[in-house]
N, C-alpha and C positions, 0 to 999 in steps of 0.2 A: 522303645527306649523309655526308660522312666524318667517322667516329670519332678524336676525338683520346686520347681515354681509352679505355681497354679496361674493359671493363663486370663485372660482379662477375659469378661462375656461379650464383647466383638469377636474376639479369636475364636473360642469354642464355638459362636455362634456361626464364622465363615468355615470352622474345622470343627466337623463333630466327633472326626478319628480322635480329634486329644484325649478321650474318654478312652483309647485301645492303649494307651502309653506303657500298659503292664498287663501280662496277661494274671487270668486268677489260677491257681493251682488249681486243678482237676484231681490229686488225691485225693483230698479230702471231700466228704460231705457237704453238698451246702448248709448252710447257717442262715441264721436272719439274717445278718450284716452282709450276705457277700451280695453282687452283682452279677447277676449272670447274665442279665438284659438291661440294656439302659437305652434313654433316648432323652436328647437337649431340648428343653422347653423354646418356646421362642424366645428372642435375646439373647438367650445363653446368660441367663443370670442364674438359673436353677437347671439341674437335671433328675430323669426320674432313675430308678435301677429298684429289682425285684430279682429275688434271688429264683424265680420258679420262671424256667426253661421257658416254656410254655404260654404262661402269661400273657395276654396283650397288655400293651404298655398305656395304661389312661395318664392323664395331666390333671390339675387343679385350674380351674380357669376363672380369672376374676369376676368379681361381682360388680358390672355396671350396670346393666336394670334387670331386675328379676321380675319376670312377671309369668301372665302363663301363656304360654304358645295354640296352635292350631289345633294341636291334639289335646291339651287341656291338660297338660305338664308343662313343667319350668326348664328345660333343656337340659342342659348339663347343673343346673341349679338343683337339681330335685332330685331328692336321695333315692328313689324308686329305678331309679335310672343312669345315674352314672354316679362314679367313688365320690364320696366326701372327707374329709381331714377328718381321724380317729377322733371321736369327742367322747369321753368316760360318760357323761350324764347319757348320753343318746348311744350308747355302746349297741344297741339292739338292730339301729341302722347297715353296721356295715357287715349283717348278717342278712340283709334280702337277699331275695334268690333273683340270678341274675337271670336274663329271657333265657327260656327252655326253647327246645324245637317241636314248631308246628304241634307236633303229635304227643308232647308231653300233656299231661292230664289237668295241669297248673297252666298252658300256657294262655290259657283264657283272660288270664288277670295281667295281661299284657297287650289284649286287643282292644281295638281301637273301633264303635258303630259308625255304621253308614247309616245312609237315609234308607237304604235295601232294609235296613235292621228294623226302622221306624215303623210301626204301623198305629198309624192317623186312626183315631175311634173319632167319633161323630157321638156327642151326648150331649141331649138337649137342645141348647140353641148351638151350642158350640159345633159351627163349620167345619174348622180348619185349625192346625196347629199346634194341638195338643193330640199325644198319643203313649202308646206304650214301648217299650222292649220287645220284640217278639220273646213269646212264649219258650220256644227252644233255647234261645239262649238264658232267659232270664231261669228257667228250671237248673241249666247247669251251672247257673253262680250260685243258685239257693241251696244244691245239692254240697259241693264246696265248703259252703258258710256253714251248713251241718255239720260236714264233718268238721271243721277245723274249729266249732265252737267245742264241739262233744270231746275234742280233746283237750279243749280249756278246761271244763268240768275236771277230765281223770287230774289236769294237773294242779289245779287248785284247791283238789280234795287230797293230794299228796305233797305238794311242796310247804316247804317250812318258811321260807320268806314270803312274812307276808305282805314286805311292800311291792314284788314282783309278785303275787298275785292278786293285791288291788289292783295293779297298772293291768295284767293280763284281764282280769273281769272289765275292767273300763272300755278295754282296746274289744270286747267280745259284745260288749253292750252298743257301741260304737256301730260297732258291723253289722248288727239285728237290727239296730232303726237302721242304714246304709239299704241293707236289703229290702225291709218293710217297704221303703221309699218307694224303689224300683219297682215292685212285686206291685205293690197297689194305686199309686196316684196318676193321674195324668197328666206327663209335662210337656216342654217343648221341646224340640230335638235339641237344643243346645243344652237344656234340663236335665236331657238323659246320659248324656254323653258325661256333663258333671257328675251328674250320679253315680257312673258305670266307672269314672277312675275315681270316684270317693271311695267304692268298695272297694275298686282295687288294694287305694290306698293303704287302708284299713286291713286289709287283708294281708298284705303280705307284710304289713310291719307288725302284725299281733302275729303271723310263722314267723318272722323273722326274731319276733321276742322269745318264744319258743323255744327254737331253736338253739338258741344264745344264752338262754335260763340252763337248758339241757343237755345239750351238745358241746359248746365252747367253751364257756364260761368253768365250768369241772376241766377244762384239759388248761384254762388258764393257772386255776389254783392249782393245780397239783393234783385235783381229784380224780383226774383220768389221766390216762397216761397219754403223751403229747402224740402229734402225729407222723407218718414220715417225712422226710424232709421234701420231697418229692413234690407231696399232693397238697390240694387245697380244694375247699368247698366250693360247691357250684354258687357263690352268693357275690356279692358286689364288692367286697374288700372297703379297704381304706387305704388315704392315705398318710401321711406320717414324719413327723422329722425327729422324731425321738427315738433309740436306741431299747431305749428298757421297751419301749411300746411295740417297738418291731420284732421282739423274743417271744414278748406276749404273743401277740397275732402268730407269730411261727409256730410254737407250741401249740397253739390252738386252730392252724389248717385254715385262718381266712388268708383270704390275699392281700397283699398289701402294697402299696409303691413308697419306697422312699424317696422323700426329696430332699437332696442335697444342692448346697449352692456352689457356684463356681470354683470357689475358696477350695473344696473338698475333693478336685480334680485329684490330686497328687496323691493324696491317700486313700482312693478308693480303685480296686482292681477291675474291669468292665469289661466282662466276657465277648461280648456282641452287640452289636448296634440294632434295635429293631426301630420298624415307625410306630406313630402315636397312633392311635385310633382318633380319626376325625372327629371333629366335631359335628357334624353332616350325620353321622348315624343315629344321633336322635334330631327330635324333630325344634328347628330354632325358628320358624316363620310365624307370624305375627297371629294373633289372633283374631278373628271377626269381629270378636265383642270387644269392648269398650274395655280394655284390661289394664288397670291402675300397675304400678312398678309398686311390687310389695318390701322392696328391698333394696338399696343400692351401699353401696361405701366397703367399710374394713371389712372382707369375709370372717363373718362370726358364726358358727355353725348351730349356735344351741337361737345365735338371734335368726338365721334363716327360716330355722324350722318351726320355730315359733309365727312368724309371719305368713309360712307357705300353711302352716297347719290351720290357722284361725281364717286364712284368707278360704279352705275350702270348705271349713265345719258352717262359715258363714253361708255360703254359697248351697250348700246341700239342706242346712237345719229348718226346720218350719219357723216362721216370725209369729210371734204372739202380737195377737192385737192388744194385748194389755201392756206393752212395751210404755206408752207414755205413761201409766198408772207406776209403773216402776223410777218412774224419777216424778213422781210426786213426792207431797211434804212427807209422807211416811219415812221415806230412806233420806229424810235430814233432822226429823226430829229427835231428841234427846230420848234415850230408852225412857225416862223416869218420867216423863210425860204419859210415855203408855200404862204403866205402872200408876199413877196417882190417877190416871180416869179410872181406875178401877177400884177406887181407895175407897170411893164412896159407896161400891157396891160390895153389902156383909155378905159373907156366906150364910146361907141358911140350910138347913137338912140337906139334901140329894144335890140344890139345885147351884150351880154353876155361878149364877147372874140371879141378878135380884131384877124382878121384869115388872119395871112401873109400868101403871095403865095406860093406852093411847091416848093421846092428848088431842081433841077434836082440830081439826085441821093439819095436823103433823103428816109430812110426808109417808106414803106408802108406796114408796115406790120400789118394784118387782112387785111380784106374786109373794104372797105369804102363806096361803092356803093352796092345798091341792085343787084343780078340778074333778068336780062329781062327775065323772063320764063315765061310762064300760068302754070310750076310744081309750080314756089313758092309761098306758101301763102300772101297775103298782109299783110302789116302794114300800119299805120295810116301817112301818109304825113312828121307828122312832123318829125316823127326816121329818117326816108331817108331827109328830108333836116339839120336836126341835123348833121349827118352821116357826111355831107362833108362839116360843120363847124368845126370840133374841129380843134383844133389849135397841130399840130401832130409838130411840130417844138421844143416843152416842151422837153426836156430829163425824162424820166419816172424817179420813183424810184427804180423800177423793170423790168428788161428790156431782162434778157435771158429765163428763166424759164416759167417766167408769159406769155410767147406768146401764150401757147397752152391754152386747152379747157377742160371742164370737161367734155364734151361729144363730140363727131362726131357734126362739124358746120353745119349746113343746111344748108349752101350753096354747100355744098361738093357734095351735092345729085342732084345739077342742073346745075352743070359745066363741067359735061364730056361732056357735048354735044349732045353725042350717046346715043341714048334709051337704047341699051340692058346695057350699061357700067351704066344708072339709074337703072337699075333693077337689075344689078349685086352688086349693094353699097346696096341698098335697102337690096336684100335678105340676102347680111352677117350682116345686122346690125340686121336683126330680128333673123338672131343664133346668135349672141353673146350679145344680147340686156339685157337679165336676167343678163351676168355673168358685166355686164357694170356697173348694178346698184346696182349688189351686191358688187363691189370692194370697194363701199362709204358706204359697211357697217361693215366696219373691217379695221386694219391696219392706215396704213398712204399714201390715193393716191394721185399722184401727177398728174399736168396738164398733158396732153399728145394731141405734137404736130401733127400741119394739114398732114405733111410726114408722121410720123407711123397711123394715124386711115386714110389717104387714102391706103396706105398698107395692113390695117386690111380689109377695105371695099373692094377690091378688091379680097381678100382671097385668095392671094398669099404670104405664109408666113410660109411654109415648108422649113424643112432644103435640102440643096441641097450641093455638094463638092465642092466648088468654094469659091474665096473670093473677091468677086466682092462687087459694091457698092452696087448692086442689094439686094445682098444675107446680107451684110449688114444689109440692111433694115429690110428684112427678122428676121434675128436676134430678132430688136427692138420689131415687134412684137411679136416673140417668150416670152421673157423676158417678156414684157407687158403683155401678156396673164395668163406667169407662176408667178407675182409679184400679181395678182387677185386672185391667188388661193393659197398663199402659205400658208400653215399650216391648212389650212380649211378642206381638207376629201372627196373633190371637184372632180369627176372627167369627164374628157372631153372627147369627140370623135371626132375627126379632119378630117378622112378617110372616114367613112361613111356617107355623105349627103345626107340626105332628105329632104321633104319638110317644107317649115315654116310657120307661119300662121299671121294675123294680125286682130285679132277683131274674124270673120267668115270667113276671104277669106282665103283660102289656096293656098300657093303660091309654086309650084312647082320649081326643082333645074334649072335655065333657061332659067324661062320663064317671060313671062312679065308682069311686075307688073304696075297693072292699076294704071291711073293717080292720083285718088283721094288718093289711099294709099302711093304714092310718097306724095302728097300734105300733108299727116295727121303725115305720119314720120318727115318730114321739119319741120310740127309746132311743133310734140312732144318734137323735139332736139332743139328746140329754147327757149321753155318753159324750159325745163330741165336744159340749160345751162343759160337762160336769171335768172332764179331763183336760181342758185348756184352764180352767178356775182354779181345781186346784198347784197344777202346775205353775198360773203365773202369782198365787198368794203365796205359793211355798218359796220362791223366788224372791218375794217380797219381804217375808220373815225369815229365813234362813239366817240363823247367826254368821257369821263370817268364818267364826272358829269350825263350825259344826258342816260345811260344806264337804262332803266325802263322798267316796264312790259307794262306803255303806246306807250315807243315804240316799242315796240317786236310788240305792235298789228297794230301799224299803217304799221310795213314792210309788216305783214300780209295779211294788206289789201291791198295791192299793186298786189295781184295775184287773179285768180277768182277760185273758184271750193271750194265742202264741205271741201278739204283739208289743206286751207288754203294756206302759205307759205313752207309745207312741200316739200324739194327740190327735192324728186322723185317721184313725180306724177304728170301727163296730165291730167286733164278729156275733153277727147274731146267731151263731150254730152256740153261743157258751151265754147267749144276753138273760138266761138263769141264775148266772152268777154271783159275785161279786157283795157289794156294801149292801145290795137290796133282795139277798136270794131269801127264797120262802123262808127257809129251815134257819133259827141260830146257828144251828154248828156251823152250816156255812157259810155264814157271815163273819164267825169270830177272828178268821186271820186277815181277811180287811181292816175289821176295826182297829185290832192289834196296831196292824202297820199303819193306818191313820193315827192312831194317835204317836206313835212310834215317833213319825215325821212329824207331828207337831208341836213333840218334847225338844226338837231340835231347833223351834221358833222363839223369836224376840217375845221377851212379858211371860215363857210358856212356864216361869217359878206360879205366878200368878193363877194365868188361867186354867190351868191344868192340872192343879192340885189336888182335884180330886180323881183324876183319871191318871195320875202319874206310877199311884202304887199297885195297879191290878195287873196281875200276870195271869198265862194263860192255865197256868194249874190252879190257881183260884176260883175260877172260875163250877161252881159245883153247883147251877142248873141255869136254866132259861131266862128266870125271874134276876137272877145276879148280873146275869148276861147282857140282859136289857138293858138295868139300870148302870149299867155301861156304856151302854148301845147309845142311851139316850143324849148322856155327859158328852161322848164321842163327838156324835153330831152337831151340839149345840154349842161346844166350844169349835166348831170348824165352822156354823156359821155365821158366831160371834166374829171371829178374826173376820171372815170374809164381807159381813158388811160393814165393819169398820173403816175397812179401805177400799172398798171400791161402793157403798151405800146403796146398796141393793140387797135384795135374797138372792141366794145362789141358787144356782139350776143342783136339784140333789139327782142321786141315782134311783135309776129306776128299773124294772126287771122286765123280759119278757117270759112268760109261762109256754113253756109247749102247748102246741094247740092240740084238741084236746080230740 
């Protein structure tokens, strides 16, 4: 019998038959609006109803703490995994794919590691704690991430929106450092497990953008023809209280549920009653870690995903130790301050800066000069005559903290003089090299000056009864060692030394570490710390306007190797590369993109004047080349000792051995 009142939500909620009051015509096709399945929320103040047979019937569930669960997802909170409210800005969401079976090719990005999965490396002192992915599985996410980037390529070289293919390149760039992560660092099992659903993340919401650029979104406009009434995509759906939004989604084959409130009993027809899908099929149990509520109050779906998003890039991204340098005075001074210190400096022919004499006792602090060694690797002419241009007479903005390093200087490794004291820096930096690049992946590190990582390199840094300056030092590095591991699960072995290894050479406790792997550690620490430098100065000038996914890519290109500009990796099969290879030519598209990136910095009308108008067809020999080469470098390490009042670590090359 049909309702002519609509029933209070107690009633519905004791009778959920009120929903059968009318049955729906069966001639006709279904439609968006009809109801072929429905089922009563709790209360009975709202119900759901989906016109597709078939359907399981999900619910909206409110948001009183969002945090992450067991598995390292937010339950029914987290768009990966169950429907969220149709939201136009995030339309790309309710086109995830929803879990496949077992055997589908995709269903990877839906598992969840065990400790079976972990396999514990032992590097250096480190005991315990830190490990990898097995190999098997981590090949077939990297195989995946291939393919699904190589299709970002075909589509960003063919689609014509090009704000859906900045978002598609961001979500692709995203997914390459995600993998990088996994593929080469050594974390903790809770580390990986992060890791392994950030790719997921990543992953399935750059197909699911895909998808929804090419497949839906053409059957929404009218560009393809809609689908049948029948079917719908194997993807997550939405859900909905809008009519015009439910024709859309129909036309377009996602799923959708509308909810309707009790009010709407009487006018809507309700084929059959099914049940909800439990809550219980994703995982709602508490976490182990310490898991802050990133969310509670009025469900807003663009403010959830903004929270769930930042709370995992947090969790996964490397921390710069120049993090305090970034809320120095630099990011509160008035631009025309940086502009009038340069008021005083005229341009003169070629040169950038006008480079007054050193003033007897003026600080010299870094290196300014290369080392005379055949240990250190070469750079390219111009760094070294850059080097003993910059005009060190500036007062920085940042001048006590900012001295040190995000890693051991290479030059550190060819200034003792004495061989065995190279080989002794060498060997502790290959035991402590793992827990070095694991401290940037947690916490908050901080630079750490040339006094404690010669301390560290030396591997004298036990407690002794004294309290001498010596022991002092001692200290620092204690502390520095115990501020890399706090809270992590980590544990070390100080006492018992073995040997270390570097590639295939195994370098016993002592003994002498051939030249070439002097030479390959100098460049790894150059690259290491040259790629954290300019990463945290670009950071620090970046105009606010000029922040873009075009220039995330040009920093990018500023480094060589599959990894791009991710700040912990070497590859030295390409360390010919780059800002410092033999040949100009292959140097010119570094430089390019260096200055590129630096036309996008605070003051860059100024400083950059004379490298702003060269292009690379101007470019018509070696000699033009250079005298680019040189402006290049010397305005990149004018900016960088301004604000952090040191020399910067430059690049530097390895030569194939010969």
């Amino acid at each position: 019998m049909s309702l002519k009142m609509a029933p209070t939500a107690e009633e519905l909620n004791r009778n959920h038959n009120l929903l059968l009051h009318r049955k729906p015509s069966t001639a006709r096709p279904a439609t968006a609006y009809a109801a072929t399945c429905a089922a009563v929320l709790p209360g009975g103040r709202l119900f759901v109803a989906t016109p597709y047979e078939n359907l399981p019937l999900f619910a909206p569930h409110p948001v009183i703490e969002m945090k992450i669960r067991k598995d390292f997802r937010f339950g029914p909170h987290d768009y990966i995994q169950w429907p969220q409210p149709w939201c136009s800005p995030l339309c790309h969401l309710a086109c995830i794919l929803s879990r496949p079976a077992e055997n589908h090719k995709l269903s990877i990005m839906w598992w969840n590691p065990t400790m079976s999965d972990f396999t514990e490396v032992r590097s250096g002192i480190v005991v315990t704690g830190l490990g990898k992915l097995g190999l098997g599985v981590t090949r077939k996410f990297c195989t995946l991430v291939a393919e699904l980037r190589e299709r970002c390529k075909c589509f960003c070289g063919a689609h014509s929106n090009r704000d859906e293919v900045t978002l598609v390149q961001r979500y692709s760039r995203a997914l390459q450092e995600r993998t990088t992560r996994l593929e080469t660092l050594l974390l903790t099992f809770p580390q990986v497990c992060m890791a392994v659903v950030g790719l997921q993340r990543v992953f399935l919401e750059l197909h699911a953008l895909l998808e929804y650029c090419e497949v839906f979104k053409p059957r929404m406009n009218g560009q393809s023809p809609p689908v049948s009434s029948s079917s719908t995509a194997p993807v997550l759906g939405a859900f909905t209280w809008s009519v015009d939004e439910a024709g859309m989604l129909f036309d377009a084959g996602i799923p959708f549920w509308f909810v309707h409130p009790v009010s709407a009993v009487p006018n809507v027809s309700v084929g059959r009653l099914k049940p909800l899908i439990p809550l219980s099929s994703v995982c709602c149990e508490a976490s182990s870690l310490a898991a802050p509520v990133i969310y509670k109050g009025v469900p807003n779906v663009e403010a959830q995903y903004s929270a769930l998003t930042k709370y995992m890039t947090d969790a996964v991204q490397i921390s710069s130790p120049f993090q305090s340098v970034q809320q120095s005075q630099l990011s509160i001074v008035p631009s025309t301050t940086l502009v009038n210190r340069n008021e005083r400096h005229s341009h003169r022919g070629s040169r950038p800066y006008d480079i007054p004499p050193q003033k007897s006792g003026q600080s010299s602090r870094g290196r300014w000069t290369l080392p005379d060694s055949p240990l250190y690797p070469p750079s390219s002419p111009a760094w070294s005559w850059a080097l003993g241009k910059v005009d060190r007479s500036r007062p920085s903005f940042y001048t006590h903290e900012g001295a040190g390093y995000a890693f051991p200087s290479p030059q550190l490794f060819v200034t003792p003089g004495r061989r065995d004291k190279i080989s002794t820096y060498c060997e502790n930096y290959l035991r402590f090299r793992s827990l070095l690049r694991f401290r940037l992946c947690h916490g908050t590190p901080s630079l750490v000056g040339n006094q404690t990582w010669r301390q560290l390199l030396i591997g004298d840094f036990q407690e002794k009864k004294n309290s001498t300056s010596a022991d002092k030092k001692r200290g620092q590095v204690r502390d520095f060692i115990g501020n890399c591991l706090l809270g992590t699960g980590v544990q070390l072995d100080l006492t018992n030394i073995g040997p270390v290894t570097w590639g295939t050479t195994l370098i016993a406790p002592g003994s002498l570490v051939p030249d070439r792997v002097v030479q390959e550690i100098a460049f790894e620490l150059s690259h290491l710390n040259f790629q954290c430098e300019l990463m945290a100065i670009d950071t620090l000038y970046i105009l606010p306007q000029r922040k873009s996914e075009q220039h995330q890519t040009l920093v990018e290109r500023c480094f060589f190797g599959t990894a791009g500009g991710y700040p912990l990796t070497a590859d030295l099969n390409r360390a010919h590369e780059g800002l410092s290879a033999a040949q100009p030519l292959e140097r010119k598209d570094y430089i390019f993109a260096l200055r590129d990136v630096m036309m996008d910095w605070k003051d860059s009308a100024q400083r950059c004047k004379d490298i702003k108008d060269y292009s690379q067809t101007c470019i018509y020999n070696d000699l033009t080349f250079e005298t680019l080469e040189r402006r290049v470098a010397l305005v990149y390490l004018q900016y960088f000792h301004d604000a952090i009042g040191r020399a910067a670590v430059i690049p530097l090359r390895l030569d194939p051995p010969s």
